[in-house]
N, C-alpha and C positions, 0 to 999 in steps of 0.2 A: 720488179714488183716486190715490194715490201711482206714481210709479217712469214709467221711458219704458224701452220695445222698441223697437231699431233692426234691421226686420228687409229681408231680401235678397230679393226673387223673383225675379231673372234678366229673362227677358225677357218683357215682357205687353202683348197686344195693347191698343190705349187704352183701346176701347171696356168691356174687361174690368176696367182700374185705374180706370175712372171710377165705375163700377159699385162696385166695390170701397172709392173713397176712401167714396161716399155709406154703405155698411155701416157703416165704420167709423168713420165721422164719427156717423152715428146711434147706433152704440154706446156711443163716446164721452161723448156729449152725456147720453144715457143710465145712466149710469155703470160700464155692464156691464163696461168695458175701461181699461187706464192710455192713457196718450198711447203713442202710436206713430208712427216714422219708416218710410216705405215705399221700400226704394232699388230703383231697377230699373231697367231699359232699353226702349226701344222701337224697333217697325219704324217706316218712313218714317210720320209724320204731321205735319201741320201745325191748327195749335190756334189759333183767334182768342177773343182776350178779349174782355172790355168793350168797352174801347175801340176794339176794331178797325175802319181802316178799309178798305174795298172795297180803294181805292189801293195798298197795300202787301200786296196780291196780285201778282203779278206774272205767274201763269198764271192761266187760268181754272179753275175748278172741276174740270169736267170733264178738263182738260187734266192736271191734276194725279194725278186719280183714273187714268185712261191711264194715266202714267206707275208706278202702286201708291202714291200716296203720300193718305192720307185724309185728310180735312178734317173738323173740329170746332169747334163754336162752343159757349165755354162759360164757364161764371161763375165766371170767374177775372177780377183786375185788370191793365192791361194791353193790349198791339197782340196782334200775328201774332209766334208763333215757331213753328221746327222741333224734332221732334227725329228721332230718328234713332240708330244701334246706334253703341256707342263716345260716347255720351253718356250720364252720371250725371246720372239722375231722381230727387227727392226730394220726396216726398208726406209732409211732417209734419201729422199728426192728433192736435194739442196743443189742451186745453182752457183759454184763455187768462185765462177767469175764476178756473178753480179753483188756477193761477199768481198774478193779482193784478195778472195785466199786461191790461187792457182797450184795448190802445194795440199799433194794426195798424200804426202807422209806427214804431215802439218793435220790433216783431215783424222788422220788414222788414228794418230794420238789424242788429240779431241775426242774421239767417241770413246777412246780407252779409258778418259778421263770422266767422260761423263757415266761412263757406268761404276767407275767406282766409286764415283760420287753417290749414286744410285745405291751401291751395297754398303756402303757406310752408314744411309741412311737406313738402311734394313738390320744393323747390327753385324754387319760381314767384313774384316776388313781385308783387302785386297792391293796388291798392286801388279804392278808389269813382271814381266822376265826378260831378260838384256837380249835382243836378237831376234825376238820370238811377241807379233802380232797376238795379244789378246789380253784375257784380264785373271790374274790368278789369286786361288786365294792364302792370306796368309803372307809366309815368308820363310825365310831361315833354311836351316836341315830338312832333306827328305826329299820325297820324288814332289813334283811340283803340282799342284793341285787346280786344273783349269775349270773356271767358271763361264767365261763367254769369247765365244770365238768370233773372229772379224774377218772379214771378205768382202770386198768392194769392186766397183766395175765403175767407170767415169769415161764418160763421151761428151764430147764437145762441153764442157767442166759441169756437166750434171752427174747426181751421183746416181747410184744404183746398187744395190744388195746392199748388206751391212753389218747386223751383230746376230749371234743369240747367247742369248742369256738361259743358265739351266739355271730354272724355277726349282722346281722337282719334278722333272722328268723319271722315266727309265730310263736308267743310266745304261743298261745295259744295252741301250739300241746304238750305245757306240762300239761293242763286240767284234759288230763284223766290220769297224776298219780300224786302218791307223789315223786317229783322230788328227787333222792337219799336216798328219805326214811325220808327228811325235809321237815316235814310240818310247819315250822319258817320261812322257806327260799321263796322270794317273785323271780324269774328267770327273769334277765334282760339280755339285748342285748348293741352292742356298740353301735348301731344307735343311742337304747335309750338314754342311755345317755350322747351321746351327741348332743340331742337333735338339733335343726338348724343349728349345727355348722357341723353335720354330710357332707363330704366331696361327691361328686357325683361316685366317683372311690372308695366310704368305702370299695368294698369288696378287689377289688386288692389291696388297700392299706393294709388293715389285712391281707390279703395270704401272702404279701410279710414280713412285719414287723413280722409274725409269722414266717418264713421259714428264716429270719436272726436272729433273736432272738433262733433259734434251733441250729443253724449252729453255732452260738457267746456260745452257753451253752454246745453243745455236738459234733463240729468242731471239 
């Protein structure tokens, strides 16, 4: 089935968009539905992947849960990240066979691509770091300054989970871990940097420059 929907839900609680990716990943698979991008936002949660380790908790469970922020462990690639409201969520539920691309490190770099296509057009300039899944911003000297983290999950070659992107979030709701397992890595936002020049509409502006920048990479 031809074509991709980039669509918007606003904000949804995790428990609900996990639920949701599995619908939609089984439709997919199914053929019932084209590929679709899922953007949206979330209350405080914290998500461990595969790889997560204990370590890069940095509260306890319970402590966390107190505090309203949820915990999830789930079949994504990947440490421990946050997210949190003023962060762009992106749930692509692409069927990678009926593409031609069977190649989830081929995948990875594509959306790497596509988001900094995205922050380019927002004034941000960005690229990768050698080893290390995500999109940073800047370059050169200094601790390395991360803007969107990736994690993905693929069954039977559909995809599942994906990016976030810090809007302007509170930065600080990554405190209590070690963000993907880097503890080098300093978590920045676009507001951040770009500091006064940050526009009043930043966040439609990023929804929308992400949601073409998907459509231009995987249209």
């Amino acid at each position: 089935m031809a074509g991709l929907v980039v669509e918007w839900l606003g904000r949804v609680p995790y428990a609900e968009a996990l639920a949701l990716q599995e619908r939609c990943a089984e439709d997919r698979r199914a053929g019932r539905v084209p590929d679709r991008i899922l953007l949206l936002e979330h209350q405080p949660v914290v998500t461990l992947g595969r790889g997560a380790r204990e370590e890069n908790l940095l509260r306890s469970r319970a402590e966390l849960r107190a505090r309203g922020i949820e915990v999830f462990a789930i079949a994504r690639g990947g440490d421990v990240t946050w997210h949190g409201p003023g962060q762009l969520v992106g749930y692509p539920i692409l069927d990678l066979a009926a593409r031609g691309r069977r190649d989830v490190h081929r995948y990875l770099r594509e959306l790497e691509a596509a988001l900094r296509e995205a922050l380019a057009r927002l004034g941000v300039a960005a690229g990768t770091l050698a080893g290390t899944t995500g999109v940073f911003a800047g370059g050169g000297a200094g601790r390395p300054r991360k803007l969107a983290s990736i994690g993905v999950g693929v069954r039977g070659w559909v995809t599942r989970h994906g990016f976030a992107l810090n809007v302007d979030p509170d930065l600080s709701g990554f405190d209590s871990i070690v963000p993907c397992g880097l503890s080098h890595v300093e978590m920045t936002s676009v507001a951040r940097e770009l500091g006064p020049a940050r526009p009043p509409d930043l966040w439609e502006r990023s929804r929308d420059a992400v949601a073409v920048a998907l459509l231009r990479r995987f249209g």
